[in-house]
C-alpha positions as CSV (number, residue, x, y, z in Angstrom):
1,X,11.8,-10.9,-9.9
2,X,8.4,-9.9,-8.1
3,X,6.5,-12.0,-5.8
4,X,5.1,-15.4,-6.2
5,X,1.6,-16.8,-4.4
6,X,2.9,-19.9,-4.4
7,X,3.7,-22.6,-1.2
8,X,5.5,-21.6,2.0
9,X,6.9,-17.5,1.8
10,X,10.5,-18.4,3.4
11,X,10.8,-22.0,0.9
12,X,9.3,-20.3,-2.1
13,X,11.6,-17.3,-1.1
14,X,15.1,-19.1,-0.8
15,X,14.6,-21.2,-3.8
16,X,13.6,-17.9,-6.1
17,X,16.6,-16.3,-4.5
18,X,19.2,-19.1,-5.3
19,X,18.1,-18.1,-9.2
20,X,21.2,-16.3,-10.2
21,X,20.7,-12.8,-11.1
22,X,17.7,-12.5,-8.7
23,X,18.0,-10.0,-5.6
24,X,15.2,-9.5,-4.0
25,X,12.2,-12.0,-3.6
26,X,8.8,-12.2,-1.5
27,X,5.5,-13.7,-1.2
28,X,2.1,-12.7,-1.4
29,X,-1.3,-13.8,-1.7
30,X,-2.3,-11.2,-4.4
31,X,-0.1,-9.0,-6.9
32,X,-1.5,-5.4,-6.8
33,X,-4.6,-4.5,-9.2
34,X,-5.2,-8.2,-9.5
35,X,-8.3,-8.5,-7.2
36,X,-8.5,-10.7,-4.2
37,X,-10.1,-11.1,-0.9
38,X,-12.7,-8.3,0.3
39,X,-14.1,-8.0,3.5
40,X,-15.5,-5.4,6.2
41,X,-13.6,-4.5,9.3
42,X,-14.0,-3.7,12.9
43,X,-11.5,-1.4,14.8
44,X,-10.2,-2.8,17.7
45,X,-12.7,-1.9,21.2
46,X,-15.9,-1.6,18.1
47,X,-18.5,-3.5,19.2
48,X,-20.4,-5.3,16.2
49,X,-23.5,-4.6,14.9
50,X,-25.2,-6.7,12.3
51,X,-27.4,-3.6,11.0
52,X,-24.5,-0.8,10.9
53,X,-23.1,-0.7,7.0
54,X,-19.2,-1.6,7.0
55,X,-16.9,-0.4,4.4
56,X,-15.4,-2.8,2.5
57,X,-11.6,-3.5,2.5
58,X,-9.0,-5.6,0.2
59,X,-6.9,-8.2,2.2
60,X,-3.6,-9.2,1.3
61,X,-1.1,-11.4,2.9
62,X,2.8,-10.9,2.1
63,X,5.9,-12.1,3.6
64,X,8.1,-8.9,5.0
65,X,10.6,-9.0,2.0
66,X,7.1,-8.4,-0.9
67,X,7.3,-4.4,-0.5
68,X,11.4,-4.1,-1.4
69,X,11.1,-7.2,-4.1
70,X,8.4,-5.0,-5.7
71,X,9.9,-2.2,-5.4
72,X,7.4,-0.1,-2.9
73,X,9.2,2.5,-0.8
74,X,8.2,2.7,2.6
75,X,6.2,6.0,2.9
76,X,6.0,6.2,7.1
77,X,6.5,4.5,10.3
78,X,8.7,1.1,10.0
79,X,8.4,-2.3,8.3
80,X,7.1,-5.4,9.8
81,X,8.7,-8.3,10.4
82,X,7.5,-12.0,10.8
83,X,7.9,-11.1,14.5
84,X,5.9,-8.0,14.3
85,X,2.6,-9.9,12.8
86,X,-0.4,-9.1,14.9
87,X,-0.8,-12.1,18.1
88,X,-4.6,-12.0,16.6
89,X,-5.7,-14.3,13.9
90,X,-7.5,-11.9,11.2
91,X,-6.0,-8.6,12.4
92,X,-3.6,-6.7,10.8
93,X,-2.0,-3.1,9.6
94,X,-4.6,-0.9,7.6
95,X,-3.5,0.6,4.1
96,X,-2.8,4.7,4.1
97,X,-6.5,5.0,2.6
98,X,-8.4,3.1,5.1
99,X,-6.2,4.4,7.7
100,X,-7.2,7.4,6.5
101,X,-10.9,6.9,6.8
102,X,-10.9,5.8,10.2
């Protein structure tokens, strides 16, 4: 079982997981290559600047368990937690390609 976008990530999560034979479950707001939410971005300390062009980026919100229920390795660093989440409403960890282009 993948993840669902449905209702609250831990609820939705406990009740896929009482599903016998099911492992692993997570939320998320989008399953990958199914579009969703784009937006531009500012690095933290940028000051904004209605004129400058800003490179779009694809937002997704998941619960922590979404990468192992779909079966993405983690490729570097560590994984986030509910604890980890960013204190800032609207920030949040860049993909490896816009990471990349910063």
């Amino acid at each position: 079982m993948s993840c669902s976008a449905t209702g609250s990530g831990s609820a939705a999560s406990a009740r896929i997981l009482a599903i016998p034979g099911v492992r692993e479950a997570g939320v998320t707001t989008k399953l990958p290559l199914n579009g969703g939410t784009n937006g531009s971005y500012l690095v933290e300390g940028e000051k904004y600047d209605a004129k400058a062009p800003r490179p779009l980026v694809e937002r997704s919100w998941v619960t922590s368990e979404c990468f192992g229920a779909m079966g993405i390795p983690l490729r570097a660093g560590r994984l986030f937690t509910a604890a980890s989440a960013p204190a800032k409403s609207g920030s949040g960890w860049p993909s490896e390609p816009t990471a990349c282009a910063l």
